[in-house]
C-alpha positions in Angstrom: 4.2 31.0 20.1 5.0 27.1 19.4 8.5 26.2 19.4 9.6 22.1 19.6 11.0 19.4 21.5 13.8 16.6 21.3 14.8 13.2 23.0 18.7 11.8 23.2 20.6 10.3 25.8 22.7 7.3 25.9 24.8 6.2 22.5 24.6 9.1 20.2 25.3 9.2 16.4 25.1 12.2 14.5 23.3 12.7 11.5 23.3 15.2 8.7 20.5 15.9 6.1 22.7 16.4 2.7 21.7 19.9 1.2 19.6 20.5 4.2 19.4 24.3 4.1 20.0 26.9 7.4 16.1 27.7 8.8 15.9 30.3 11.4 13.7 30.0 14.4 10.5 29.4 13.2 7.1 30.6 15.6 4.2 29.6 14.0 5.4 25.5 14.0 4.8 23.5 16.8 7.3 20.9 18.4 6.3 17.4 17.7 6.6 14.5 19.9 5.7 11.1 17.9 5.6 8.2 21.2 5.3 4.6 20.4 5.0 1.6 22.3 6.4 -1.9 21.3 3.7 -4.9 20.9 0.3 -3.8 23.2 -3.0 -5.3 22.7 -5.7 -2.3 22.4 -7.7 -2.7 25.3 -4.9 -2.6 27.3 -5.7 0.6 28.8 -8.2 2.5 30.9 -9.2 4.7 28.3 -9.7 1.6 25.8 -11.4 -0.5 28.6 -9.2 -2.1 30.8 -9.9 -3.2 34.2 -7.4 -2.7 36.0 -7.0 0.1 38.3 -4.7 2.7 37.3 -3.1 0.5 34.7 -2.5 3.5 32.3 -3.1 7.3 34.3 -0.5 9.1 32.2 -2.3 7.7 28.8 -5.5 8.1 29.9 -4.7 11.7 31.0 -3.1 12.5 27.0 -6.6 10.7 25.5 -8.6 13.3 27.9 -6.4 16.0 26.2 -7.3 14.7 22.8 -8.9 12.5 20.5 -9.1 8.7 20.7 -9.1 7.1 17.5 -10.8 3.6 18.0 -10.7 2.2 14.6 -6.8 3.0 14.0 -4.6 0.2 12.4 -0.8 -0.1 11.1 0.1 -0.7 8.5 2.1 -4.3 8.8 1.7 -6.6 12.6 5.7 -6.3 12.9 7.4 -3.5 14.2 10.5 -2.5 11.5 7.8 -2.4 8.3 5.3 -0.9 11.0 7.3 1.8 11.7 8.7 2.3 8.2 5.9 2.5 6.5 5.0 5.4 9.6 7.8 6.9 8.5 7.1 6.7 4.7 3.3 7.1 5.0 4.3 3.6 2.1 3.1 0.0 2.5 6.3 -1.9 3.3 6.3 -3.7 -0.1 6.0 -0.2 -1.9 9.0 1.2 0.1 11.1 -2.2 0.4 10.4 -2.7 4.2 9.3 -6.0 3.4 10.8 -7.4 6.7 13.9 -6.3 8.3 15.1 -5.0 5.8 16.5 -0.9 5.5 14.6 1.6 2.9 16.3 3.2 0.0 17.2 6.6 0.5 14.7 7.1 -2.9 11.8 7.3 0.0 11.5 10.6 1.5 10.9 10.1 5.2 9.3 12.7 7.9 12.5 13.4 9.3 13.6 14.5 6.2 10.8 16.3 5.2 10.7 18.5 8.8 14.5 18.7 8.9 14.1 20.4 5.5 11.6 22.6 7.1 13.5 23.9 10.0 12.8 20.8 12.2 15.5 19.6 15.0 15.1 16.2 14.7 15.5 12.6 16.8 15.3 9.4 17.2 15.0 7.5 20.3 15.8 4.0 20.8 14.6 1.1 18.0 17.7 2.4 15.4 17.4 -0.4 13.5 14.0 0.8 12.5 14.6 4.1 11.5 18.1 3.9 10.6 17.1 4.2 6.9 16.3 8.2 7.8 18.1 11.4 8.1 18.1 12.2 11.5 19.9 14.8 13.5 20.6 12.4 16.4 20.2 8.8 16.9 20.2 7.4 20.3 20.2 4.1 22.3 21.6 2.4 25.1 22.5 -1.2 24.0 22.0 -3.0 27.0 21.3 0.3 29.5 17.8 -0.3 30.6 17.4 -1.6 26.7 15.0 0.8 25.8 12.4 0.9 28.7 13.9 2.9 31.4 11.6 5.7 32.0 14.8 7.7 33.6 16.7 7.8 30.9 13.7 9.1 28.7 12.9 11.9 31.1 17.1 12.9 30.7 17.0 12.2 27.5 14.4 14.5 26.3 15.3 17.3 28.7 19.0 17.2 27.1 17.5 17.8 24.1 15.4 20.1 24.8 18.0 22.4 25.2 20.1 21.4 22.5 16.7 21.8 19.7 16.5 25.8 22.1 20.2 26.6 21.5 19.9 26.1 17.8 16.2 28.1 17.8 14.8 25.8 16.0 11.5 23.7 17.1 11.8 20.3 17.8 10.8 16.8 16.1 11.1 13.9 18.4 10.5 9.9 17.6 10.5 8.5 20.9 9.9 4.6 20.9 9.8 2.6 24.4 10.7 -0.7 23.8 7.8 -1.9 26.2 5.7 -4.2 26.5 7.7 -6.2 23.7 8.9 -9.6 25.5 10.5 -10.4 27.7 8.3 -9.1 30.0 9.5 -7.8 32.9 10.2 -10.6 36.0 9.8 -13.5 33.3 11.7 -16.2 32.7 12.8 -14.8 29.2 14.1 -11.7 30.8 16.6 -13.6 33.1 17.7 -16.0 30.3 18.3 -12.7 27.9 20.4 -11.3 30.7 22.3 -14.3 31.7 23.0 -14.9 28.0 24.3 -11.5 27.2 26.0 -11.3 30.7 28.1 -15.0 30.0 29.0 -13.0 26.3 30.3 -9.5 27.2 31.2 -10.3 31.0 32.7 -7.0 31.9 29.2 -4.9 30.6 26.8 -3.6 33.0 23.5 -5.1 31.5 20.0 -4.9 33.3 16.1 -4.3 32.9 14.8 -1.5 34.6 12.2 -2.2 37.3 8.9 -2.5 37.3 5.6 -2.4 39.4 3.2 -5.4 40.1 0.0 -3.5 38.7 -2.4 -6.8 39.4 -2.6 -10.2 40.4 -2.5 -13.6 38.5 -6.5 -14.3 39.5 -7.8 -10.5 38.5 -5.2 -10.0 35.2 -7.7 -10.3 32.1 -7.3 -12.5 29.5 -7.4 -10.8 25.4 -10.7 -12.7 24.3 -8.8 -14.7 21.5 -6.7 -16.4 24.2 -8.0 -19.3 26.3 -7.8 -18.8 30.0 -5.6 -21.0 31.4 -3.0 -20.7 34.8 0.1 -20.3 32.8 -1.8 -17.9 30.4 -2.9 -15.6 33.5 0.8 -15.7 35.0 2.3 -14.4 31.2 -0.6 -11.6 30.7 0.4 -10.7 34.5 4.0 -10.4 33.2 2.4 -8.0 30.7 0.6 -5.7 32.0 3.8 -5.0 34.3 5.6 -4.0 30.9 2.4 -2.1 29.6 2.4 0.2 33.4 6.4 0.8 32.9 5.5 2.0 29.2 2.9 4.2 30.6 5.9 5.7 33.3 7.9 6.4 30.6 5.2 8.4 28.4 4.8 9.9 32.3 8.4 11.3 32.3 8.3 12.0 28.6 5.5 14.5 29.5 7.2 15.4 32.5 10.2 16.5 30.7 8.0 18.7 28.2 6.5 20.3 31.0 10.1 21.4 32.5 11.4 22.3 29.1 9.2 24.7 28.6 7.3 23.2 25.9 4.3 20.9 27.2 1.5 23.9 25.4 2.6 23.9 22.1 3.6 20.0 21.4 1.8 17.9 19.1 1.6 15.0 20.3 0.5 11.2 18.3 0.5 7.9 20.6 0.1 4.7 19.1 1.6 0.9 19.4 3.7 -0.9 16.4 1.3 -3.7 16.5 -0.5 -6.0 18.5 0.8 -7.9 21.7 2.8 -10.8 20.8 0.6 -13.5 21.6 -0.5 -16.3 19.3 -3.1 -14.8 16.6 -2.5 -11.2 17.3 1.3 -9.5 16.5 2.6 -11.3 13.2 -0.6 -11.7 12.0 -3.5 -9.8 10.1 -6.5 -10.4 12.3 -8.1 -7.2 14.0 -5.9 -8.0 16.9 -2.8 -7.9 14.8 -3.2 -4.1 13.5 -5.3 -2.8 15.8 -3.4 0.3 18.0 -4.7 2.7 20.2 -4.1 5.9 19.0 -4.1 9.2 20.4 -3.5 12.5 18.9 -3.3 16.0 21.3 -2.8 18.7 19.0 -2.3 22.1 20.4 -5.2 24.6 18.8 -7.8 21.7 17.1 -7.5 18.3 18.6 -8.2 19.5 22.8 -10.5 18.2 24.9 -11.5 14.5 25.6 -12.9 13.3 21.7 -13.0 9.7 21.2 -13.4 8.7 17.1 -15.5 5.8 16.8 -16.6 6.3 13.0 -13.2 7.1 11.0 -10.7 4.4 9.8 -6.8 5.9 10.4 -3.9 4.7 10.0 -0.1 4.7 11.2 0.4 6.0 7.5 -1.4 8.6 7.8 0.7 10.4 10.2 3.1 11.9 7.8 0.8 13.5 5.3 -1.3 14.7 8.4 1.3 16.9 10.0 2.7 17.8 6.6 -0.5 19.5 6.3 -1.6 20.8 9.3 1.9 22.4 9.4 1.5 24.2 6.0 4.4 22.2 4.2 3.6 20.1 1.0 2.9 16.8 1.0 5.1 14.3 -1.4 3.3 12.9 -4.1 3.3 9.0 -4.5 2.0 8.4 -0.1 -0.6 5.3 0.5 -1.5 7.3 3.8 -3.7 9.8 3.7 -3.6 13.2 5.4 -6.7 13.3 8.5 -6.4 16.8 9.5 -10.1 17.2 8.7 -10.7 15.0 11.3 -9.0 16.8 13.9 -11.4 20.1 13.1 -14.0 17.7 13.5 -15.0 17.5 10.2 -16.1 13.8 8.3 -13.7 11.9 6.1 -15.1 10.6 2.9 -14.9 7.5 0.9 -12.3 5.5 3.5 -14.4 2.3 4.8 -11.7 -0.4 4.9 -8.1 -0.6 5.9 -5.5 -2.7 3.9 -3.0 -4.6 6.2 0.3 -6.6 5.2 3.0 -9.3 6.3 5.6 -10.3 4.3 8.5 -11.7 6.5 10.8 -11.3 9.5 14.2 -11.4 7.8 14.8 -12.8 4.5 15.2 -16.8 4.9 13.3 -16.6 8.1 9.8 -16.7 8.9 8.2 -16.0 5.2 4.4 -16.3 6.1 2.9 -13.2 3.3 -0.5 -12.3 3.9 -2.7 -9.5 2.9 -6.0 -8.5 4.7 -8.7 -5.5 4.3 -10.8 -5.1 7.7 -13.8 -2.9 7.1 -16.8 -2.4 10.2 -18.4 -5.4 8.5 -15.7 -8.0 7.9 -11.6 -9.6 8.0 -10.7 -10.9 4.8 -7.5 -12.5 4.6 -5.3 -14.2 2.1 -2.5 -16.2 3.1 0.2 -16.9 0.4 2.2 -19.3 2.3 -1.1 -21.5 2.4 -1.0 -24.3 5.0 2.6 -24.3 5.7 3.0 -24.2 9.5 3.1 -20.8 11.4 6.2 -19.9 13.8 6.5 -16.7 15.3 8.1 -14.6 18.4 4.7 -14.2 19.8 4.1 -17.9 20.2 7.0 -17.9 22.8 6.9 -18.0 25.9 4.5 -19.6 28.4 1.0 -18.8 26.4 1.6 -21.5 23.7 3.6 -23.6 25.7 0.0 -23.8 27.9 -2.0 -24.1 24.8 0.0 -26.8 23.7 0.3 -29.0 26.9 -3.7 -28.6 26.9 -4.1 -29.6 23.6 -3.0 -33.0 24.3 -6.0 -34.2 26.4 -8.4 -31.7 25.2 -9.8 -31.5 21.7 -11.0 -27.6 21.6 -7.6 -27.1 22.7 -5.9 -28.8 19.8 -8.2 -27.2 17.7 -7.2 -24.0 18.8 -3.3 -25.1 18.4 -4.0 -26.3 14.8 -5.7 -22.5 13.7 -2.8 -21.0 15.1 0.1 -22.8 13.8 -1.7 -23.3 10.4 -3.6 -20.9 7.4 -5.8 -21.7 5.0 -5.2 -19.9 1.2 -8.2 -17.5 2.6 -9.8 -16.9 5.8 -13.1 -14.6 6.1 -14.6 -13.2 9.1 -17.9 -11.8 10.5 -17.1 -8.6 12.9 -20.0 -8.1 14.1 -20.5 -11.7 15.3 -16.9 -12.6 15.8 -14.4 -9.2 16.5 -11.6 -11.7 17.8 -11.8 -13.5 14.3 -11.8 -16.5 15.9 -14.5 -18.8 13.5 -13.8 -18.8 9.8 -16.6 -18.4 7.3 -14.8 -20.5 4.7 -14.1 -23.3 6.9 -17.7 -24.7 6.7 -19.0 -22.5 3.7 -21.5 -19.9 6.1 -19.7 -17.0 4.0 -21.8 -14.9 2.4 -21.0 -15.2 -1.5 -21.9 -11.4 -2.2 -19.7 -9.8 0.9 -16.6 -12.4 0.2 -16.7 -11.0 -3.9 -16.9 -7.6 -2.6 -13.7 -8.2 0.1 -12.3 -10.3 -3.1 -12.5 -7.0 -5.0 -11.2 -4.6 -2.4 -8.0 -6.8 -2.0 -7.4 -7.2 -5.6 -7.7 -3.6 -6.5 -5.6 -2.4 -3.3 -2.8 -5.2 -4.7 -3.3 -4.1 -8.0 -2.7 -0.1 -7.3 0.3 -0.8 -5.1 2.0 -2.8 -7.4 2.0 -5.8 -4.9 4.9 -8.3 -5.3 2.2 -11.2 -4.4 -0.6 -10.2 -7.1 0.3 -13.2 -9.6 -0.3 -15.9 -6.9 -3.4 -13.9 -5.7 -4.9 -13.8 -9.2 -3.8 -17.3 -9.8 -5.3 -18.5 -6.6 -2.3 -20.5 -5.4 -0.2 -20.3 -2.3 3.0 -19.0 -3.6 4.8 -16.1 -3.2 8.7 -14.5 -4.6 11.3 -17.5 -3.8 14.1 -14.8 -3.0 11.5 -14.4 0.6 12.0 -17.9 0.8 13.7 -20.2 3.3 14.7 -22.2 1.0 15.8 -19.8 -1.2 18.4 -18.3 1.3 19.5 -21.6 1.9 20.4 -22.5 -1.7 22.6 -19.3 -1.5 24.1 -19.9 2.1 25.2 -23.5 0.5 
C-alpha cells in the first residue's frame, strides 16, 4: 500500500489550489519526495567519483537503491529558471522564467497537477523559486539555519508527515537545501553575510548551522576546469564542508521517512540546480554548468544499484515522468519528456543532445543570454551578449580573486582570466578530447565544418520550435539580444 510524505517547519504560509476538488485517501499512489541541492559540481560525490572518504554515505546509499543517471542536465545553470522550468517541465523563456522573474499562473505546475490528484503538497525552503505555484504549505526560516540546517529538515518533514496522514491523503514534498550555494560554511563570505544582517535587524537571532571538516586543504580535489592554486584548494575545502552538510540533511530527510512510516513506498528524484558556482561552471552553459547528478529510487521499477550511462535526461523531465508513472495525464505543450521507460529498463529513442539556456539574473542585471546543445560528441554554444565582459556570483570569492592575482605575472593565467570574463559570438567544443570545455575549436579554426553545421542546425531548430526570444540575432549572426533584458534598458526607465 503507498501512501505520501511532507516537509514544513519554520515560517509557514498556507496555500490553496482554486477549484481543487476533495480526493479521498488514495492506495495505489506513492508519496513523492523531490530533494535538491543548491550549486554542486557532479563529481562531487562518491558515487560520481569523488575521493574523499565518506564525503557523500547518505547519497551514495539512495544511488545503491536506484538508478544513477550520468548524462542528466537542467535545464538553465541558475537556480530560479532551473527549478521553474522543473516545475513546468518548460524552458525558462517558454514559461517566462527568464531570470528571477515569477511564472504566470497560465503554466500548470506539478504541484498543481498532484494537488488536483489527491496530492498533499509542500515546499521547503527556496520560496522565491517556487512561489509562482499552488502549494499547500510554503515554508522557510529567514535567517534560522537559512536553509541548510539538517535539524530542522528532519522536524520539518516528520511534522508533515503527520499532517499529509491526518488528511489521508499521500504526500508530495519539494524539499530544497540551500547547500553548497556560497557562502560556504567557515568562509569569509559567511561571517560578512552574518555580520551584515546582524548590524541591520540587531534584535534577530541569525546563524549558519554547523558543519564538519570532511578533508584537508592539501588532499581537497580541484574540478579539472579550475587551476590549482593555494587559495583555490582553501575555497574547494570550504566546499566540500557545505556538500557533507547537504548530504546530513538528505540523511535526516531519510531519517524522517523511515520514522513516518513511509521510507517503502516514497519515490524519491535527487538532483542539483546547477553547477558549483565557480568561474566557467554555474551561470554558464559548459558541461559543468548543467551537468547534475541525478538519482531516482522508485518503489516497484527503479530498485537496486543501476547507473545510466547511455540516456540523456533532464530536470524537465521530471514532471511528465511521474505524471505517468502515476497514471495521471500529462499536459500538453511540456519541452521535457516523460522517462518512465527508462526506469523498466527499457531504451529511449531519438534523444541525443540536450538544449541548455541563460538569459539573465534579474532584469537590468547580469544579461549574458546564451544557448547551448551538448550531445556525447560535442558543446556548441552561442553567446548573444558577444564579447561583453562576464560577471557573475560564482566568480566571488577567493577562486577568482587567485586567478586573477596569478594572472598578473603569469601568462596561462591571464589567458585563463580573459576566457572567463569574456565570450566569443560562438564557442565549439570537442568532448571527447576536452569534457571540461576548456579549448575552443573556433578560436584557431580546428572545428570540424560538418559537426559545427550539424550543432548549427540542432540549435536553430530547438530556437525555432520553442519560439525563442533570441532567434532573430541567432539567424542574423549578431550579438544582440531584447533591450528590455538589458542594463541599460532598466536604467533608461530607473532615470
Amino acid at each position: 500500500m503507498f501512501k505520501k510524505f511532507i516537509l514544513c517547519f519554520g515560517l509557514t504560509v498556507s496555500v490553496t489550489l482554486a477549484g481543487a476538488a476533495e480526493h479521498p485517501f488514495v492506495e495505489d499512489k506513492p508519496n513523492i519526495v523531490i530533494f535538491s541541492v543548491d550549486d554542486m559540481d557532479y563529481e562531487s560525490l562518491g558515487v560520481t567519483g569523488c575521493p574523499i572518504p565518506g564525503i557523500s554515505p547518505h547519497l551514495d546509499q539512495l544511488a545503491s537503491k536506484g538508478i544513477l543517471f550520468t548524462k542528466a542536465h537542467v535545464a538553465s545553470p541558475a537556480c530560479g529558471p532551473s527549478r521553474q522550468s522543473m516545475m513546468t517541465a518548460k524552458h525558462p523563456h517558454v514559461n517566462g522564467s527568464l531570470g528571477f522573474l515569477p511564472v504566470s499562473k497560465e503554466h500548470v505546475s506539478l504541484s498543481q497537477v498532484l494537488m488536483e490528484n489527491g496530492y498533499y503538497a509542500a515546499s521547503f525552503n527556496k520560496g522565491r523559486d517556487y512561489e509562482s505555484f499552488a502549494w499547500d504549505k510554503m515554508i522557510a526560516w529567514p535567517g534560522q539555519g537559512f536553509g541548510r540546517d539538517p535539524e530542522l529538515f528532519y522536524k520539518g518533514v516528520l511534522e508533515q508527515i503527520k499532517v499529509a496522514q491526518g488528511q489521508g491523503k499521500p504526500v508530495f514534498l519539494n524539499v530544497a537545501t540551500s547547500d553548497p550555494h556560497r557562502p560556504f560554511p567557515g568562509a569569509p563570505q559567511e561571517e560578512e553575510k552574518l555580520a551584515s544582517l546582524r548590524k541591520k535587524y540587531p534584535t534577530a537571532d541569525f546563524w549558519f548551522p554547523e558543519y564538519k571538516e570532511p578533508t584537508t586543504e592539501a588532499e581537497v580535489p580541484i574540478p579539472p576546469f579550475l587551476p590549482d592554486l593555494p587559495a583555490i584548494r582553501t575555497e574547494m575545502k570550504e566546499y566540500f564542508r557545505a556538500v557533507k552538510r547537504a548530504d546530513d540533511a538528505l540523511g535526516k530527510v531519510l531519517q524522517a521517512l523511515k520514522d513516518g512510516g513511509i521510507a517503502e513506498n516514497t519515490i524519491i528524484i535527487w538532483f542539483s540546480d546547477n553547477g558549483i558556482s565557480m568561474p566557467t561552471a554555474k551561470a554558464s552553459l559548459y558541461v559543468q554548468g548543467t551537468r547534475t547528478p541525478f538519482i531516482v529510487k522508485w518503489p516497484g521499477i527503479a530498485v537496486g544499484a543501476r547507473t545510466d550511462d547511455e540516456h540523456f535526461v533532464s530536470a524537465m523531465d521530471i514532471m511528465p515522468t511521474l505524471l505517468e508513472g502515476l497514471n495521471i495525464p500529462v499536459p500538453a505543450g511540456l519541452n521535457g519528456r516523460s522517462f518512465y521507460s527508462l526506469l523498466q529498463g527499457e531504451a529511449q529513442k531519438d534523444r541525443d543532445y540536450i538544449f541548455t539556456t541563460f538569459n539573465f539574473h534579474s532584469l537590468g542585471m547580469r544579461d549574458y543570454p546564451m544557448r547551448a546543445i551538448i550531445s556525447d560528441d560535442h558543446c556548441y554554444i552561442y553567446n548573444a551578449f558577444g564579447g561583453r565582459a562576464k560577471h557573475s556570483e560564482c566568480q566571488s570569492g577567493r577562486t577568482m580573486a587567485a586567478i586573477e592575482e596569478a594572472a598578473k605575472s603569469d601568462e596561462k593565467m591571464a589567458a585563463v582570466v580573459k576566457r572567463i570574463r569574456f565570450r566569443p559570438f560562438e564557442e565549439f567544443f570537442d568532448l571527447k578530447e576536452d569534457p571540461y570545455c576548456q579549448h575552443n575549436l573556433l578560436a584557431d579554426e580546428t572545428a570540424d565544418k560538418d559537426d559545427l553545421t550539424k550543432m548549427r542546425g540542432i540549435l536553430l531548430g530547438e530556437m525555432e520550435a520553442t519560439k525563442d526570444p533570441l532567434l532573430s540575432y541567432y539567424q542574423q549572426r549578431e550579438p544582440g539580444f531584447p533591450e528590455a533584458w538589458s542594463i541599460r534598458s532598466n536604467r533608461k526607465k530607473q532615470e
